[in-house]
mmJSON file of the N, C-alpha and C atoms, coordinates in Angstrom:
{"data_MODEL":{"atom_site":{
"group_PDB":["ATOM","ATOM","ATOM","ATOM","ATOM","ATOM","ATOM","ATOM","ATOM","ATOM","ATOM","ATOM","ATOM","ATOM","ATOM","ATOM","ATOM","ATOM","ATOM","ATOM","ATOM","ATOM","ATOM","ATOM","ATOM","ATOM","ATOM","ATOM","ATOM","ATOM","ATOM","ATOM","ATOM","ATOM","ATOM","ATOM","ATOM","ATOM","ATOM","ATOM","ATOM","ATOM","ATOM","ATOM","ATOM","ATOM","ATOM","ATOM","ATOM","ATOM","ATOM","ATOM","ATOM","ATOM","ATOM","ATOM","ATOM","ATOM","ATOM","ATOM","ATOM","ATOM","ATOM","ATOM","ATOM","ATOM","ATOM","ATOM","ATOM","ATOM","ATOM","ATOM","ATOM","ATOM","ATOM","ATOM","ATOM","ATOM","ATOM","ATOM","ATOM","ATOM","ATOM","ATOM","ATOM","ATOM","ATOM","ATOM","ATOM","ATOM","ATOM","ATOM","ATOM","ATOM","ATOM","ATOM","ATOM","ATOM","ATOM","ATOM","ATOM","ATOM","ATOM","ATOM","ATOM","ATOM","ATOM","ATOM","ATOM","ATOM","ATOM","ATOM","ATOM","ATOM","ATOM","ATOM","ATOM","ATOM","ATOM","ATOM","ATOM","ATOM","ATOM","ATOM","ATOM","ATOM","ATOM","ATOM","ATOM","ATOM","ATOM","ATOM","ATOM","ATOM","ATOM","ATOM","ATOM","ATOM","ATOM","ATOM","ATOM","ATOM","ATOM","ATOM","ATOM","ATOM","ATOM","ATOM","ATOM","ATOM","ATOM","ATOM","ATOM","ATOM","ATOM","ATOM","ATOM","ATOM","ATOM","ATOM","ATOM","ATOM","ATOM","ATOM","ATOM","ATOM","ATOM","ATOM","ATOM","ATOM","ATOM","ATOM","ATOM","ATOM","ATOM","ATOM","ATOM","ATOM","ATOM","ATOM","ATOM","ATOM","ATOM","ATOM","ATOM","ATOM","ATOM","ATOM","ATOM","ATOM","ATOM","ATOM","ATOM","ATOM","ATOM","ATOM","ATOM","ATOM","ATOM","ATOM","ATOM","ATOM","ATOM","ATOM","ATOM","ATOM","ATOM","ATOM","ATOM","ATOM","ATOM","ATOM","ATOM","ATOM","ATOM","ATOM","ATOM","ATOM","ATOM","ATOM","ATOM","ATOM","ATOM","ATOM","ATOM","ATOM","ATOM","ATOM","ATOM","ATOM","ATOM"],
"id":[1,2,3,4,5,6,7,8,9,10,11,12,13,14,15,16,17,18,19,20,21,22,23,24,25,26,27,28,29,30,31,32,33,34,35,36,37,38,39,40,41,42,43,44,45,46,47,48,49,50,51,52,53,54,55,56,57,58,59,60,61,62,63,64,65,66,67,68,69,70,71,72,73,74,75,76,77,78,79,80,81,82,83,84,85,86,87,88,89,90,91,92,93,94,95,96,97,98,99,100,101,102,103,104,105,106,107,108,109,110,111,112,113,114,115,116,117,118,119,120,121,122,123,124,125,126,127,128,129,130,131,132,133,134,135,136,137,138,139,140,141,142,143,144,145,146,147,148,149,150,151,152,153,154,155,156,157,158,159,160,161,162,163,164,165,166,167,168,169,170,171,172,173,174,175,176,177,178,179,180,181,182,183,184,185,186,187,188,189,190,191,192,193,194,195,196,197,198,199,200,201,202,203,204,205,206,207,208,209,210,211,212,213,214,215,216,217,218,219,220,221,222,223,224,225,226,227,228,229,230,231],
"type_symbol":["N","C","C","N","C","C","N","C","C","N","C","C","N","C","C","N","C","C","N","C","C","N","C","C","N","C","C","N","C","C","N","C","C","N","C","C","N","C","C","N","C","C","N","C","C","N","C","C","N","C","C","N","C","C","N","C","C","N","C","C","N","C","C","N","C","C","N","C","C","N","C","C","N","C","C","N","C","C","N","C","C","N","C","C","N","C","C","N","C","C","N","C","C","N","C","C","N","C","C","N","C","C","N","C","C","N","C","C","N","C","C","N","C","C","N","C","C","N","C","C","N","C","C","N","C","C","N","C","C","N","C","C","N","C","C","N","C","C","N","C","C","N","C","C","N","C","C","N","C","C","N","C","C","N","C","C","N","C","C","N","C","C","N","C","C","N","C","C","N","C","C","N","C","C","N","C","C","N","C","C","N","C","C","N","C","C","N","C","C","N","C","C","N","C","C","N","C","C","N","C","C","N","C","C","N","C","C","N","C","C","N","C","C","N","C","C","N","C","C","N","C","C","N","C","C","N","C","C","N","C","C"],
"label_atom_id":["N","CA","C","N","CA","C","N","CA","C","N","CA","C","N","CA","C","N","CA","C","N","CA","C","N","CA","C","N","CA","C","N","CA","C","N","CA","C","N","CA","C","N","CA","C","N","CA","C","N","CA","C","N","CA","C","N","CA","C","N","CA","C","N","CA","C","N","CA","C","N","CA","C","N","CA","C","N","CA","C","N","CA","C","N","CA","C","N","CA","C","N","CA","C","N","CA","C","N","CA","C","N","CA","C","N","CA","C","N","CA","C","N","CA","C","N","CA","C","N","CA","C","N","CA","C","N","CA","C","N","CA","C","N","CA","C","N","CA","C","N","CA","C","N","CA","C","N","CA","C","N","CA","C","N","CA","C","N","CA","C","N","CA","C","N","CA","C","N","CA","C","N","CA","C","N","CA","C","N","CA","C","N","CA","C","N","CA","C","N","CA","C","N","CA","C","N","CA","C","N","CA","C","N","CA","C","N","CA","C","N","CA","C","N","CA","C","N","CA","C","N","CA","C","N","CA","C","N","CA","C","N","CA","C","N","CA","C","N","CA","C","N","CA","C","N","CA","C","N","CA","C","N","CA","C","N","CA","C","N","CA","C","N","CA","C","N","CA","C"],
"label_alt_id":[null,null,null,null,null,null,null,null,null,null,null,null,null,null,null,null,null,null,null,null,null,null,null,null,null,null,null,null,null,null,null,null,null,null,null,null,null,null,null,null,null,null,null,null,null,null,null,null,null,null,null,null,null,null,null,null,null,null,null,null,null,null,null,null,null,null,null,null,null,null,null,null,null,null,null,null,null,null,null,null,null,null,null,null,null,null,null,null,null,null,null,null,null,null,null,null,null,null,null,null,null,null,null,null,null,null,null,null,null,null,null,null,null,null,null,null,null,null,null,null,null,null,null,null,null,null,null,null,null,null,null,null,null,null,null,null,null,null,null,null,null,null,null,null,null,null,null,null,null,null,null,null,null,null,null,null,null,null,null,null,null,null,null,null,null,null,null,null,null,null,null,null,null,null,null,null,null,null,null,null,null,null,null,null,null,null,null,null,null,null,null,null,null,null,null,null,null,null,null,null,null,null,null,null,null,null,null,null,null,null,null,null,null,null,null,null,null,null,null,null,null,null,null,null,null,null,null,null,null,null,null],
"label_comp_id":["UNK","UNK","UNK","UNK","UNK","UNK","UNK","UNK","UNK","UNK","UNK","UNK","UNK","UNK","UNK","UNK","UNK","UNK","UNK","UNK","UNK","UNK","UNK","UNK","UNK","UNK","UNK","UNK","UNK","UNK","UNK","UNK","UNK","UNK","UNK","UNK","UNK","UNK","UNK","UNK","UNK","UNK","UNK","UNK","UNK","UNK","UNK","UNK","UNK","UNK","UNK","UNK","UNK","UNK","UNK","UNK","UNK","UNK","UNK","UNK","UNK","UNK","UNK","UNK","UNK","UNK","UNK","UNK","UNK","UNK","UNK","UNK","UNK","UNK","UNK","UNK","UNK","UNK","UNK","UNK","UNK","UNK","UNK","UNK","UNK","UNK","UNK","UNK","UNK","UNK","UNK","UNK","UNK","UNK","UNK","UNK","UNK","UNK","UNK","UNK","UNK","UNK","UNK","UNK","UNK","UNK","UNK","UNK","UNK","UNK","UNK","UNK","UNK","UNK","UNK","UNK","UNK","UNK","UNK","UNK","UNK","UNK","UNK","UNK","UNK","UNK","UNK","UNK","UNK","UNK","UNK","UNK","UNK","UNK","UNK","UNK","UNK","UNK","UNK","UNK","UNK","UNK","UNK","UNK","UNK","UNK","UNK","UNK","UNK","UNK","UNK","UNK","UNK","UNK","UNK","UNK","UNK","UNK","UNK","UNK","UNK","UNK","UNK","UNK","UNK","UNK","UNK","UNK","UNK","UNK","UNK","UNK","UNK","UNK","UNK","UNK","UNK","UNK","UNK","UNK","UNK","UNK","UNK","UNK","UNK","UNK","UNK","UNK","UNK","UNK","UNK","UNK","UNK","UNK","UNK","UNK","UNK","UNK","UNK","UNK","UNK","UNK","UNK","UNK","UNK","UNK","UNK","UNK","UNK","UNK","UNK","UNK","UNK","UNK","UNK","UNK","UNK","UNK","UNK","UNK","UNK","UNK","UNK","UNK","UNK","UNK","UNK","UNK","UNK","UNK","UNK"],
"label_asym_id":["A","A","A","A","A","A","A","A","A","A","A","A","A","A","A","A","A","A","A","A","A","A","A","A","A","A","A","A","A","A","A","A","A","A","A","A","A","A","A","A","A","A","A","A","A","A","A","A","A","A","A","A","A","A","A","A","A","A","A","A","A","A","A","A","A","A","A","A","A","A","A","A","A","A","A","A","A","A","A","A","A","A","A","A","A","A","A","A","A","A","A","A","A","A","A","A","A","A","A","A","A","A","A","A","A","A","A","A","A","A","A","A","A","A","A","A","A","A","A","A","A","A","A","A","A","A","A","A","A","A","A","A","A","A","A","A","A","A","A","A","A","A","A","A","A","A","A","A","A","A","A","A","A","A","A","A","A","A","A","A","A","A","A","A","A","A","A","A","A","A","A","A","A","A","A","A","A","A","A","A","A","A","A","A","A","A","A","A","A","A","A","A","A","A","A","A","A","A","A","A","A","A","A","A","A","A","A","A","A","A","A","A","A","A","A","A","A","A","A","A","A","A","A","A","A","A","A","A","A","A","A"],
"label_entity_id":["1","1","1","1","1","1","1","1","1","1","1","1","1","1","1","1","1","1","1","1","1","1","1","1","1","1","1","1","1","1","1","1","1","1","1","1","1","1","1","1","1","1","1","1","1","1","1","1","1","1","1","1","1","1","1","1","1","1","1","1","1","1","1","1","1","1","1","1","1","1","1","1","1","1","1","1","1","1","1","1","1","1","1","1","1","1","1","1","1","1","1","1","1","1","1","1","1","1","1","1","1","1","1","1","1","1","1","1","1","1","1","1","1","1","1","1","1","1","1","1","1","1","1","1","1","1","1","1","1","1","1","1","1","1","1","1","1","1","1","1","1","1","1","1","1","1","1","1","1","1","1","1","1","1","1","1","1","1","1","1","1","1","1","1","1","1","1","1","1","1","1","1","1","1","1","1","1","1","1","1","1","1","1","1","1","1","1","1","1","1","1","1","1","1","1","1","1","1","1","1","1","1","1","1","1","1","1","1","1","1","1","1","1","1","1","1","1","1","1","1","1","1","1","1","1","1","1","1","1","1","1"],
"label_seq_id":[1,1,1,2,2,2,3,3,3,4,4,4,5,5,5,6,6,6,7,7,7,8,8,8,9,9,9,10,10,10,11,11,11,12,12,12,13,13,13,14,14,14,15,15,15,16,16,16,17,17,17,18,18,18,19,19,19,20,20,20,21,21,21,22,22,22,23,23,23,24,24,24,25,25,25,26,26,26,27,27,27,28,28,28,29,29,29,30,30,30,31,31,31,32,32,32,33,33,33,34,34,34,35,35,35,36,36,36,37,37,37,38,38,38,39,39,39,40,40,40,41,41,41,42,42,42,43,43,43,44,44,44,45,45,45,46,46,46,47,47,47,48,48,48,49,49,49,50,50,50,51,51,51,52,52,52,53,53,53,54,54,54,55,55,55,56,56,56,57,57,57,58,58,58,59,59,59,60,60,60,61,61,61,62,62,62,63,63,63,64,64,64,65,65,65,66,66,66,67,67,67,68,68,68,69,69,69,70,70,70,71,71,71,72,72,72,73,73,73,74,74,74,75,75,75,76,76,76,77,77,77],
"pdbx_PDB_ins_code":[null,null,null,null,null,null,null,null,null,null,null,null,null,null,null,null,null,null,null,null,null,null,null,null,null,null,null,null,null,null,null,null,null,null,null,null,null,null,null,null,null,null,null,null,null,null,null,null,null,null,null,null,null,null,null,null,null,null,null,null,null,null,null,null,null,null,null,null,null,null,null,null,null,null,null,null,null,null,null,null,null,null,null,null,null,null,null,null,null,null,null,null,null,null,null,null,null,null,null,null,null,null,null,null,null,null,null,null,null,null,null,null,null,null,null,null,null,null,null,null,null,null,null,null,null,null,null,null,null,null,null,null,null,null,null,null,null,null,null,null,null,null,null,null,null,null,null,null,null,null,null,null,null,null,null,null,null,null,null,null,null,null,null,null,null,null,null,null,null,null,null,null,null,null,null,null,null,null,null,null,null,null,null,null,null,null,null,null,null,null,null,null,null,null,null,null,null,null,null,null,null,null,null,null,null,null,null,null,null,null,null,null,null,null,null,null,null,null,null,null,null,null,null,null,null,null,null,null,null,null,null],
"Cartn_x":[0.823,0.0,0.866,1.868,2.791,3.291,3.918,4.696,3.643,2.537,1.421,1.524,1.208,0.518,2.161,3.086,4.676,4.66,4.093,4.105,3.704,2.024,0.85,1.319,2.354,3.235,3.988,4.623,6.072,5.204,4.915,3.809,3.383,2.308,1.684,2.001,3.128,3.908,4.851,4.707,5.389,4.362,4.487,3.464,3.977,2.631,3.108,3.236,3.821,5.079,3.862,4.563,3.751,3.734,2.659,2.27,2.78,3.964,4.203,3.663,3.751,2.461,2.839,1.577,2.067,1.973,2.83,2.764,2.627,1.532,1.314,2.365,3.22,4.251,3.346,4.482,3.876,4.189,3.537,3.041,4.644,5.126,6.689,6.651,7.668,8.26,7.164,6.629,5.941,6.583,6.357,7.012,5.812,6.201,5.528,4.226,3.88,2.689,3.053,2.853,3.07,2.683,1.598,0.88,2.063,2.184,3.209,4.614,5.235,6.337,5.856,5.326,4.893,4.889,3.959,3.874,5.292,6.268,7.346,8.108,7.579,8.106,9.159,8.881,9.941,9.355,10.182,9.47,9.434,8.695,8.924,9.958,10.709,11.335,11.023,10.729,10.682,11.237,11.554,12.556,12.365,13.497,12.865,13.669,13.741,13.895,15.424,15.849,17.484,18.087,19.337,20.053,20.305,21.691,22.089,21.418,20.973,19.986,20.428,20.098,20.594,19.098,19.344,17.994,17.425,18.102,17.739,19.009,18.809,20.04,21.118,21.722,23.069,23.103,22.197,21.878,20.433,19.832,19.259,19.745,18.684,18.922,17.642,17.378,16.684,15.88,14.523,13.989,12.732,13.29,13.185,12.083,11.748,11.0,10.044,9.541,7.908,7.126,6.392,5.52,4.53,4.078,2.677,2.309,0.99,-0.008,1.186,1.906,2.348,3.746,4.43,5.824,6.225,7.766,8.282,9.398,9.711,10.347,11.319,11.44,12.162,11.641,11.607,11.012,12.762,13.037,13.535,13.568,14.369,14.506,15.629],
"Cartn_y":[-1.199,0.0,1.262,1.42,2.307,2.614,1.556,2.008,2.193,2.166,2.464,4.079,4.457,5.729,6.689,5.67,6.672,6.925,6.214,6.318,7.189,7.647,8.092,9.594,9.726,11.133,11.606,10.589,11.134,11.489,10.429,10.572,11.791,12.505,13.548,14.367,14.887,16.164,16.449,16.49,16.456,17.416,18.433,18.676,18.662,18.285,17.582,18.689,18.55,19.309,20.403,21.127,22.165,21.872,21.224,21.217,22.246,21.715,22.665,23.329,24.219,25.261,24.875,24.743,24.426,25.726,26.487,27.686,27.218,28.143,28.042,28.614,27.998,28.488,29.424,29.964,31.185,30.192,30.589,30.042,29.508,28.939,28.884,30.333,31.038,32.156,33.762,33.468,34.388,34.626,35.618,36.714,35.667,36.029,35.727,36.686,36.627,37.253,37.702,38.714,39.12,37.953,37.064,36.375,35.312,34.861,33.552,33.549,34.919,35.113,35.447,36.145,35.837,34.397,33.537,31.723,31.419,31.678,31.506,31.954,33.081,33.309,34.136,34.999,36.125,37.232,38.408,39.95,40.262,40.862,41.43,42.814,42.734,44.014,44.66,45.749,46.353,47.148,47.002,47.49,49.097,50.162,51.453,51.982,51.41,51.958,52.314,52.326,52.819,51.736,51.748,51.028,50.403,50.166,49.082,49.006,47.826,48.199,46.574,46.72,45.615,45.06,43.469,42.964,42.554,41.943,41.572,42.105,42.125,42.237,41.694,42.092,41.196,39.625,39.69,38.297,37.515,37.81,37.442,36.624,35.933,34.81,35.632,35.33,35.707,34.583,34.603,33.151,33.289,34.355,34.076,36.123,36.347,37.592,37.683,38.955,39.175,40.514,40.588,41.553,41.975,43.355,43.87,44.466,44.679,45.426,45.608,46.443,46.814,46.906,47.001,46.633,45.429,45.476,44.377,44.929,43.493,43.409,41.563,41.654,40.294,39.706,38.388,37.781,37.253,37.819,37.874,37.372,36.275,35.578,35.785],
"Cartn_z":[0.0,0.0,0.0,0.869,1.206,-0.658,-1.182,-2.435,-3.303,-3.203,-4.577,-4.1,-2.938,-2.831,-3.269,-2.63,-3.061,-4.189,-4.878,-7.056,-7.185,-6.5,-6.92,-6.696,-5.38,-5.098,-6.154,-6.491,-7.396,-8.404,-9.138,-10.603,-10.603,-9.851,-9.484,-9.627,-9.102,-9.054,-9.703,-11.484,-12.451,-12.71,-13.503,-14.447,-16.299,-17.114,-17.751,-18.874,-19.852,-20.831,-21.604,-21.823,-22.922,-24.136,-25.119,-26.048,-27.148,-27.967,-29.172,-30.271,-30.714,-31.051,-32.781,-33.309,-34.793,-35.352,-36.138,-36.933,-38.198,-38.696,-40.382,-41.308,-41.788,-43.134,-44.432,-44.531,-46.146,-46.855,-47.7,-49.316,-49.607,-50.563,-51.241,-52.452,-51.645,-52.72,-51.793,-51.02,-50.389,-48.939,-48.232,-47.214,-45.904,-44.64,-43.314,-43.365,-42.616,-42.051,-40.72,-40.153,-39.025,-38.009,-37.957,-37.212,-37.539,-38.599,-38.692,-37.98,-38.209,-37.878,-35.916,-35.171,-34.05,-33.163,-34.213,-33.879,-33.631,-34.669,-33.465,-32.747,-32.072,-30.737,-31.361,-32.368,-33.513,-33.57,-33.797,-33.802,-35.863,-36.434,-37.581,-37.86,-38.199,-38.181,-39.558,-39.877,-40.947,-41.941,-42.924,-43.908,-43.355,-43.637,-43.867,-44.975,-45.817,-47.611,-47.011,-46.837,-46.423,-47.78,-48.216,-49.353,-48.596,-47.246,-46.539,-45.049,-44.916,-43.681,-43.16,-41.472,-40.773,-40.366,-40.598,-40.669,-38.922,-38.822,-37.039,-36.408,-34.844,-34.105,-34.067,-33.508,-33.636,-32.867,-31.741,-31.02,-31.818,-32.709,-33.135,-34.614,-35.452,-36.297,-37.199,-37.993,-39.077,-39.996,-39.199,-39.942,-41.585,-42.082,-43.368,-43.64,-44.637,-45.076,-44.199,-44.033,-43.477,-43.749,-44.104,-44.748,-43.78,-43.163,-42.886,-43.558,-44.079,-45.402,-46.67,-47.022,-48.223,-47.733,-46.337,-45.672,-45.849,-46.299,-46.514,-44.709,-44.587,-43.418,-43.271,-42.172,-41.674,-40.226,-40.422,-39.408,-38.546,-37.169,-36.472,-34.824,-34.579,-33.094,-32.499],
"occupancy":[1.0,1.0,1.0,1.0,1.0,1.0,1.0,1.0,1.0,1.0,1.0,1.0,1.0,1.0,1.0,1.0,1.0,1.0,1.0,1.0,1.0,1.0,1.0,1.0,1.0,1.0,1.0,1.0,1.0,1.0,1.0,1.0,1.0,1.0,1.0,1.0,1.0,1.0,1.0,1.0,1.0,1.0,1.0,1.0,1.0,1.0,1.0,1.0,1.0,1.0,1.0,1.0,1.0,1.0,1.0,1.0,1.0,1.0,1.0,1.0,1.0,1.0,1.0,1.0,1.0,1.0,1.0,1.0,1.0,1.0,1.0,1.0,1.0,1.0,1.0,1.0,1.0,1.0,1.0,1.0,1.0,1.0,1.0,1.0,1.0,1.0,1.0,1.0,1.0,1.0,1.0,1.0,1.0,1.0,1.0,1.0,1.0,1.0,1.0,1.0,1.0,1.0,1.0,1.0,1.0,1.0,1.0,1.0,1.0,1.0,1.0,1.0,1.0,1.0,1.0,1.0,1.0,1.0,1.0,1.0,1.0,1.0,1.0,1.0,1.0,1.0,1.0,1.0,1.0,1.0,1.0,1.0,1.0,1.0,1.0,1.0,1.0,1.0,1.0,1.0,1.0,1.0,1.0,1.0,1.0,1.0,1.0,1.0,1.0,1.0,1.0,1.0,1.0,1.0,1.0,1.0,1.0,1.0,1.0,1.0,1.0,1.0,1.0,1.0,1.0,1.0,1.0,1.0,1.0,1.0,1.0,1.0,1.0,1.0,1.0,1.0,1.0,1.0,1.0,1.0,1.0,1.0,1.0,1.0,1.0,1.0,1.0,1.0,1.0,1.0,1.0,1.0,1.0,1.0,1.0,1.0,1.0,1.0,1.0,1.0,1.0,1.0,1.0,1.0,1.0,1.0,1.0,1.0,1.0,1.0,1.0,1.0,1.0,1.0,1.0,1.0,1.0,1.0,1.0,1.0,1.0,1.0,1.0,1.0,1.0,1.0,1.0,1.0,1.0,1.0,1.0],
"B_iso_or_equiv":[0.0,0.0,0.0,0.0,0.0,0.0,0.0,0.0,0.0,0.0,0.0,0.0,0.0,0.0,0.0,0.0,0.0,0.0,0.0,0.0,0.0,0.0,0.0,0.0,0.0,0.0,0.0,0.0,0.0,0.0,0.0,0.0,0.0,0.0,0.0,0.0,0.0,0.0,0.0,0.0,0.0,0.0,0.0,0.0,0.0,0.0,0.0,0.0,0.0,0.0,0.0,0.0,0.0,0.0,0.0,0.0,0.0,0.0,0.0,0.0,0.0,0.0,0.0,0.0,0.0,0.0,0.0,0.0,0.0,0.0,0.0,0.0,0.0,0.0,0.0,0.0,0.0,0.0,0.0,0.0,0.0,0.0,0.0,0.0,0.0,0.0,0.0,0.0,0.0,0.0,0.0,0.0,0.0,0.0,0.0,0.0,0.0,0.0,0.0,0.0,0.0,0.0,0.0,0.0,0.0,0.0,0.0,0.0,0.0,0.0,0.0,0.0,0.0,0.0,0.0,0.0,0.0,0.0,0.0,0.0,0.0,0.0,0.0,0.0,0.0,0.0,0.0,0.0,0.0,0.0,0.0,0.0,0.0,0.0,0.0,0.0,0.0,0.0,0.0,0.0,0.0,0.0,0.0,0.0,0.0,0.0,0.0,0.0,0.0,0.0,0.0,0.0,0.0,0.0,0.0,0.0,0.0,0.0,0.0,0.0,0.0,0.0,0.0,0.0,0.0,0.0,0.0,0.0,0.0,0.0,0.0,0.0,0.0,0.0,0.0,0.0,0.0,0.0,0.0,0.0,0.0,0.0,0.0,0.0,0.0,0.0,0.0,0.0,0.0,0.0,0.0,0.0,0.0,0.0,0.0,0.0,0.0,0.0,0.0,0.0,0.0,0.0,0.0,0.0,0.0,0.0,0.0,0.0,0.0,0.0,0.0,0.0,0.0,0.0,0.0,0.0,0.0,0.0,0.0,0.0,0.0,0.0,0.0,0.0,0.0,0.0,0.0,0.0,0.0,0.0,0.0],
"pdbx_formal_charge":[null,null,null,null,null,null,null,null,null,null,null,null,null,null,null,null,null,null,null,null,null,null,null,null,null,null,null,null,null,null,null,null,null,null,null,null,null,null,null,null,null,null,null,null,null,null,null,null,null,null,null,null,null,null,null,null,null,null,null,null,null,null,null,null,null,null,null,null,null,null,null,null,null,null,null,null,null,null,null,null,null,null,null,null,null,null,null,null,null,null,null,null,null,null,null,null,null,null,null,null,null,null,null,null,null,null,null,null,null,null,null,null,null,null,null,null,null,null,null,null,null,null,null,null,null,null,null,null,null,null,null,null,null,null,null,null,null,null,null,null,null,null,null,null,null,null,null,null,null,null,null,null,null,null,null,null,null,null,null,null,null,null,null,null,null,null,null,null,null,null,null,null,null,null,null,null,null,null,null,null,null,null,null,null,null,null,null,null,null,null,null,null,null,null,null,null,null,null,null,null,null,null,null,null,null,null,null,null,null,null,null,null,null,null,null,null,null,null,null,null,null,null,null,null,null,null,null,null,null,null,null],
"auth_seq_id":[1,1,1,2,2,2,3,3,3,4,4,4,5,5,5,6,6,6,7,7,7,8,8,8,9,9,9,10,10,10,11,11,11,12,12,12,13,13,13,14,14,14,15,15,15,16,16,16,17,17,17,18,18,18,19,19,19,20,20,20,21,21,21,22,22,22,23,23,23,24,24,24,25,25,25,26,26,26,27,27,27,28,28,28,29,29,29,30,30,30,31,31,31,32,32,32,33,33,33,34,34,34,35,35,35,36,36,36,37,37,37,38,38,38,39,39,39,40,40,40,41,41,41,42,42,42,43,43,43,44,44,44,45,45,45,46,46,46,47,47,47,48,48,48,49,49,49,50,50,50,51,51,51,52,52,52,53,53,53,54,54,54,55,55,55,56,56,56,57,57,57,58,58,58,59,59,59,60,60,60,61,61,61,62,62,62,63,63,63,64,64,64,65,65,65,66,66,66,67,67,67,68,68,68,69,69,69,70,70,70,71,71,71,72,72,72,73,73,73,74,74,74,75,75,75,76,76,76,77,77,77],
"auth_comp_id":["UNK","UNK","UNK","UNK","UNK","UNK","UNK","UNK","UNK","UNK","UNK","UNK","UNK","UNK","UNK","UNK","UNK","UNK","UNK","UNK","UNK","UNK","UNK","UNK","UNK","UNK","UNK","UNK","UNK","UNK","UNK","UNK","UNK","UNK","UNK","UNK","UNK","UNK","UNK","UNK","UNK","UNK","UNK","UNK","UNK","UNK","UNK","UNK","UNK","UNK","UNK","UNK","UNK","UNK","UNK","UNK","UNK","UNK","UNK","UNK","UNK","UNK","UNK","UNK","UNK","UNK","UNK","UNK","UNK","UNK","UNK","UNK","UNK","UNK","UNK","UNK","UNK","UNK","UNK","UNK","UNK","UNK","UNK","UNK","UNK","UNK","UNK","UNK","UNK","UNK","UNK","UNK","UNK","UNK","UNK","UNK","UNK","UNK","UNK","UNK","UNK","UNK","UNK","UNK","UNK","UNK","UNK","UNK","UNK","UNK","UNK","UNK","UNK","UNK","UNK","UNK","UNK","UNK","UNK","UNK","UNK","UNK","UNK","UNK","UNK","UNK","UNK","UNK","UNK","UNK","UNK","UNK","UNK","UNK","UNK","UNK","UNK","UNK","UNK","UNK","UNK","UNK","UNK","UNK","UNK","UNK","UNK","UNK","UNK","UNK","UNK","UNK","UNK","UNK","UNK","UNK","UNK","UNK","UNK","UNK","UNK","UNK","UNK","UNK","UNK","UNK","UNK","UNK","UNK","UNK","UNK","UNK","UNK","UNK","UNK","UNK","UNK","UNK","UNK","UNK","UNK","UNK","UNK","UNK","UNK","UNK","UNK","UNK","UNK","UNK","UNK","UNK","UNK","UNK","UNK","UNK","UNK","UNK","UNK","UNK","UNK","UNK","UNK","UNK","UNK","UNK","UNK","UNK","UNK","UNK","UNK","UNK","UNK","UNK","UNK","UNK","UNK","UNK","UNK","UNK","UNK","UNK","UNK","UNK","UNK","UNK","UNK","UNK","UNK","UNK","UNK"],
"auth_asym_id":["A","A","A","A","A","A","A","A","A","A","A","A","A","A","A","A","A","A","A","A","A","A","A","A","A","A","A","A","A","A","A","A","A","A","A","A","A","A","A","A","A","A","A","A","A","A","A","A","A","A","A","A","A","A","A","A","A","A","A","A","A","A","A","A","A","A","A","A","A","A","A","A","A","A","A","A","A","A","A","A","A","A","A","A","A","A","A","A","A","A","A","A","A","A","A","A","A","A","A","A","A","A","A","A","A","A","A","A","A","A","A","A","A","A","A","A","A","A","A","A","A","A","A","A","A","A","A","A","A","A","A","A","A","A","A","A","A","A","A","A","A","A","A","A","A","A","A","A","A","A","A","A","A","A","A","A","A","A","A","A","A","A","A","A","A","A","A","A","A","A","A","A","A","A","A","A","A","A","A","A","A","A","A","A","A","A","A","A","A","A","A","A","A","A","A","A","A","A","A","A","A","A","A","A","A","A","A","A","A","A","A","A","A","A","A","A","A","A","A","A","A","A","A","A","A","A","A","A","A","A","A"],
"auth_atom_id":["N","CA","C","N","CA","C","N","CA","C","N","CA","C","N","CA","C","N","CA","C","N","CA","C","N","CA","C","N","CA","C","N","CA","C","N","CA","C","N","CA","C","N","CA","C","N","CA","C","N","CA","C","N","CA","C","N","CA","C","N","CA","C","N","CA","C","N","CA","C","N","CA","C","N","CA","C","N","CA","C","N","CA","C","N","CA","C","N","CA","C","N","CA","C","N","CA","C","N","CA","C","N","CA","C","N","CA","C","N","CA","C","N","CA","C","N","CA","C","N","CA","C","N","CA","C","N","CA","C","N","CA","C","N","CA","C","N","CA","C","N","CA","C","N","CA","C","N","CA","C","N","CA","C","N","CA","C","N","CA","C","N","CA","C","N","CA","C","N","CA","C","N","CA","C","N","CA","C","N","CA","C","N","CA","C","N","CA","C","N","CA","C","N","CA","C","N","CA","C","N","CA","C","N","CA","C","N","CA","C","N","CA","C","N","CA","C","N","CA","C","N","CA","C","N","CA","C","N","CA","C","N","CA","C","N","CA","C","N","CA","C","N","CA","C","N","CA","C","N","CA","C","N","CA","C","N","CA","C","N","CA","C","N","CA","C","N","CA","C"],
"pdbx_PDB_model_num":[1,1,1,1,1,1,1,1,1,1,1,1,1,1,1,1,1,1,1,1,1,1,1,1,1,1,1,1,1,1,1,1,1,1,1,1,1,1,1,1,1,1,1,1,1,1,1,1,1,1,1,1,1,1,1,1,1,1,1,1,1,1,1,1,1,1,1,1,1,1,1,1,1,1,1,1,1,1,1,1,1,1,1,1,1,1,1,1,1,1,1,1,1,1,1,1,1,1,1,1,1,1,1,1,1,1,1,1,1,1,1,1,1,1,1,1,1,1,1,1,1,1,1,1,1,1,1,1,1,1,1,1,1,1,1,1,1,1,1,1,1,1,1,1,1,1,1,1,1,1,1,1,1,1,1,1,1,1,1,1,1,1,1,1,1,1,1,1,1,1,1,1,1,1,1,1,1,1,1,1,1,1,1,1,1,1,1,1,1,1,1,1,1,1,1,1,1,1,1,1,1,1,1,1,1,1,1,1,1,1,1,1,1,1,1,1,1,1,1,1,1,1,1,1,1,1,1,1,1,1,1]
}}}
């Protein structure tokens, strides 16, 4: 009796894992969506017409184009 209820302790007091979030991919040859690029846990940064322009931070990675309304930009983690 003693080692069932010891299980029923340990077992218990785990809580159990967070469910990974499925994000919807752009089209092939098409830019993010603000909402897509968000899903993973990424900011949009936005072009500002400048000729040489820095896309994400320097601690950041750059996970592919992203567009709001008629802004082109970069999806950034």
């Amino acid at each position: 009796m003693r080692i069932v209820l010891l299980f029923l302790i340990a077992c218990g007091g785990k809580p159990a894992p967070e469910p990974k979030k499925l994000c919807d991919s752009p089209e092939p040859g098409q830019a993010m969506t603000q909402a897509q690029c968000e899903c993973r846990e990424a900011r949009v940064v936005l072009s500002t017409g400048i000729a040489v322009e820095v896309h994400c931070e320097a601690d950041e990675r750059e996970l592919g184009t992203a567009k709001i309304g008629e802004r082109d930009g970069w999806c950034c983690k």
